[in-house]
VOMIRO-478734 format. One line per 4 residues: number of its first residue (from 1); for each residue y, z, x of C-alpha. Coordinates in steps of 0.1 Angstrom, whole numbers. Example, Ala and Ser with C-alpha at 12.3 -4.5 7.8 and 13.67 -1.06 7.14 Angstrom:
// VOMIRO-478734
1 = -45:78:123  -11:71:137
***
This chain:
// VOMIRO-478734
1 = -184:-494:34  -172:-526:16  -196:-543:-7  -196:-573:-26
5 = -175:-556:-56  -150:-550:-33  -143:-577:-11  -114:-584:2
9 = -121:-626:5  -120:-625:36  -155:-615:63  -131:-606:88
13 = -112:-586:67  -143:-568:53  -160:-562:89  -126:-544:101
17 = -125:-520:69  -165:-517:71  -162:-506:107  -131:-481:100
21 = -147:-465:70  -179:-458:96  -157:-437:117  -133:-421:91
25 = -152:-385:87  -160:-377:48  -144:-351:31  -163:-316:31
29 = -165:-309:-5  -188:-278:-27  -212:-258:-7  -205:-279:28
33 = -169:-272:26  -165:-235:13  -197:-222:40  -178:-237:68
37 = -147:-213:53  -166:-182:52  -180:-188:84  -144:-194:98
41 = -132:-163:81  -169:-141:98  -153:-151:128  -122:-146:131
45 = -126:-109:114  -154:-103:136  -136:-110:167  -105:-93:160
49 = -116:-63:144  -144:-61:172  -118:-68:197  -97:-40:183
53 = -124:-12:182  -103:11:208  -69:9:188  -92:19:155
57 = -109:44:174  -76:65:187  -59:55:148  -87:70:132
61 = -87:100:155  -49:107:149  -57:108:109  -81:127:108
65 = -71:153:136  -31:148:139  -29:188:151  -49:177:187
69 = -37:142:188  -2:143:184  12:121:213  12:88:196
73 = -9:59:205  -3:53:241  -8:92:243  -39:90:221
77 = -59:69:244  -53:92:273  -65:121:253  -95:103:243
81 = -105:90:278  -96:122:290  -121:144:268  -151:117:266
85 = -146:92:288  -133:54:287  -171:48:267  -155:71:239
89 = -131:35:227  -158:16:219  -171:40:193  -181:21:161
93 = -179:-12:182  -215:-22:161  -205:-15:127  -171:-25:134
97 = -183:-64:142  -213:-66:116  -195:-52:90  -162:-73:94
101 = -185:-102:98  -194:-103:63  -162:-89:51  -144:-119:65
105 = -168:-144:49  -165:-131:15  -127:-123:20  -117:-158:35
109 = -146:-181:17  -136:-161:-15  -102:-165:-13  -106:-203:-9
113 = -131:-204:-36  -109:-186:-62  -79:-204:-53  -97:-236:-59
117 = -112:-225:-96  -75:-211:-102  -62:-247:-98  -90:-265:-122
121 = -86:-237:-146  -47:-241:-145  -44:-278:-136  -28:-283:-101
125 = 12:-285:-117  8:-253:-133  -14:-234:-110  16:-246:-80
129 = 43:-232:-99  27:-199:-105  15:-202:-70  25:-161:-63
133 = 2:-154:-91  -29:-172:-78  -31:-161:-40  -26:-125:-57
137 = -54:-130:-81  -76:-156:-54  -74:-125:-29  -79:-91:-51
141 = -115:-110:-62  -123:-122:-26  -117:-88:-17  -137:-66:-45
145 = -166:-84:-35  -161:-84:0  -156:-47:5  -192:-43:-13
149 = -207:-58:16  -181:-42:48  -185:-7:27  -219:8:43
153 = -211:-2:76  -174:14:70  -186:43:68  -212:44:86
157 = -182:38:116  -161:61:104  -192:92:111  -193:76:145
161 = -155:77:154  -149:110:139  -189:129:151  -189:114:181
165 = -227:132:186  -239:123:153  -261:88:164  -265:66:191
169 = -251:34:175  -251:14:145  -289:16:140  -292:50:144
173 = -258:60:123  -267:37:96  -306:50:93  -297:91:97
177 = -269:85:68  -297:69:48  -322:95:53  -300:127:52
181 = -278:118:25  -289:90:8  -276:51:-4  -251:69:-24
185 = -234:84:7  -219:46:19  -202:39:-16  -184:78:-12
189 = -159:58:-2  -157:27:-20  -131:38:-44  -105:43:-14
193 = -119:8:6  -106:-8:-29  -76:12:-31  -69:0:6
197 = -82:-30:6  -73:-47:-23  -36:-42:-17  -38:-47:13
201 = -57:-90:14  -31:-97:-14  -4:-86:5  -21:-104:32
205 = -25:-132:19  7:-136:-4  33:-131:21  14:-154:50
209 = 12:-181:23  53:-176:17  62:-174:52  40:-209:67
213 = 54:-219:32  91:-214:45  82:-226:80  66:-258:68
217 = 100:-265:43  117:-271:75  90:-285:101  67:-317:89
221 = 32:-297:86  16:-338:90  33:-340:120  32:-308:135
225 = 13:-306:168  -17:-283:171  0:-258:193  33:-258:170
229 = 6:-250:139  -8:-221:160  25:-205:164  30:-207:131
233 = 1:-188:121  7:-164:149  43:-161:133  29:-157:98
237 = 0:-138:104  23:-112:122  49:-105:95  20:-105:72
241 = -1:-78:91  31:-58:89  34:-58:54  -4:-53:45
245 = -3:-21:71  25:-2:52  15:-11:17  -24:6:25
249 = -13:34:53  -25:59:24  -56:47:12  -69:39:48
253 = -59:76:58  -80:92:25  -108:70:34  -111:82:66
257 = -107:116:57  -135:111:28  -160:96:50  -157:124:78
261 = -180:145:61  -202:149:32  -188:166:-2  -194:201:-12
265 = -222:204:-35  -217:189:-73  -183:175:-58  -176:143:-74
269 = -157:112:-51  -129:109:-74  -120:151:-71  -124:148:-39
273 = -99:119:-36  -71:141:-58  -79:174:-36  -80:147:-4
277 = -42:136:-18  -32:167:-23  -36:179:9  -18:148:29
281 = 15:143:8  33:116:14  41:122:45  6:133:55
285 = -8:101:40  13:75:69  -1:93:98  -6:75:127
289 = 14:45:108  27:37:146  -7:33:156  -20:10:126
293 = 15:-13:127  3:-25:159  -31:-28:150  -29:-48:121
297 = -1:-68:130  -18:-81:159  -51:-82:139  -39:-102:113
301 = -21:-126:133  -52:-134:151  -69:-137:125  -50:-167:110
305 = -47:-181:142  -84:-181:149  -96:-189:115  -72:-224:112
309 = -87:-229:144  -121:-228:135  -118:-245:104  -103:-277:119
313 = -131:-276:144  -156:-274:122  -142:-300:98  -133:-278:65
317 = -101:-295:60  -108:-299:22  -91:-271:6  -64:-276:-16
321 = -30:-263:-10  -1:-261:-37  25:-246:-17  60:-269:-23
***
């Protein structure tokens, strides 16, 4: 709004900038801002991991049974429709959604938050030409901290998808886990989550950062329609979800194999992680790679999509970007 310290002279003047400052939205800055990002992020994770819950369910079949499912992925959901019924795909569906929600709220609000202190700590000139460095080091934090909130509910899925008997639900997996084996029994697996996850947001992140990056070197971003944008992220989100998939096919296949069951008796996580390696190889390690290439490509690739999306929707169009 104009005052008397900054009038233009004129009353006309001043009632036309008055009336266009009224309907110029602010700029969502602090707590406003990066709330509205985490929410984006819970949604977009939810939704697409949720969504997804059949794919995971025949993926994390093949890993940790690759002797009985052996016909791929296609040939995996005929062999689990087959044995249990078409109910069978939606195994973990609970867990899946609340525990994505949270991760994608921490991993996405995170990754903006960091970014953002990377910048003021670096200064914006310094922080853009080390640009690499800071969605590497923004993402491995969102992502530690975010995988302590998605890590109970991960493996509380994983019992589900791999004992089909063992509970009715999310409820009822979460509480017998609890009771039979203790708090300690969701964090079995939090070494491999971080060894998965980690490596897998910053490679996420990175290369979706370099690829709009490219795009946008070539298309007007400020121009850009809001279908043209979409596609982009589609675009992005794709190569990236390719990318992230093959850089953490082993962890993801040791942490399913570590949260099937309990440990032996005075077995600690990390032995059971080296005997767990031991046993896969290499080759062992990227099975059902086929399976999770699709998944997370398509994943991540929605998940872009949806979360620019539902940040311009709900007005979070502060953050700052130092991509050249």
């Amino acid at each position: 709004m104009a005052s008397a310290s900054t009038s233009t002279g004129s009353t006309k003047v001043d009632a036309v900038v008055q009336k266009v400052a009224a309907h110029t939205p602010e700029k969502l800055s602090g707590l406003q801002l990066y709330s509205r990002f985490a929410l984006a992020g819970a949604i977009c994770c939810s939704v697409t991991h949720g969504g997804l819950t059949p794919v995971d369910v025949v993926k994390t079949r093949i890993q940790l049974d690759p002797i009985t499912y052996n016909r791929g992925l296609i040939g995996g959901f005929r062999q689990v429709i087959a044995k249990e019924g078409a109910g069978a795909l939606l195994t973990g569906f609970g867990p899946t959604a609340a525990g994505y929600f949270l991760q994608g709220a921490f991993k996405f609000g995170g990754y903006e938050f960091f970014k953002k202190q990377s910048i003021d700590i670096l200064g914006y000139e310094t922080a853009s030409n080390n640009r690499t460095a800071v969605y590497l080091a923004s993402s491995a934090l969102a992502e530690f901290f975010a995988d302590i909130a998605l890590c109970p509910l991960e493996a509380t899925r994983i019992r589900l998808v791999s004992e089909p008997t063992y509970a009715n639900g999310l409820i009822g997996g979460f509480g017998k886990m609890l009771r039979n084996e203790g708090a300690g029994a969701f964090y079995a697996g939090f070494g491999p989550i971080l060894f998965k996850q980690v490596p897998y947001t910053m490679a996420k992140f990175v290369v979706y950062e370099k690829v709009a990056e490219a795009v946008y070197q070539r298309i007007d971003k400020s121009t850009a329609s809001d279908g043209l944008q979409t596609t982009v992220n589609l675009g992005s989100g794709l190569i990236a979800g390719f990318a992230a998939a093959l850089v953490s096919q082993p962890a993801d296949t040791m942490l399913s194999k570590i949260n099937k069951t309990k440990g032996l008796p005075g077995e600690g996580t990390t032995s059971r992680l080296i005997k767990i390696g031991k046993e896969l190889g290499l080759r062992g390690s990227y099975t059902g790679i086929g399976a999770r290439l699709f998944m997370v490509g398509v994943l991540t690739s929605l998940q872009f999509s949806i979360y620019g999306s539902v940040k311009k929707s709900l007005g979070a169009t502060g953050g700052v970007e130092i991509a050249k």
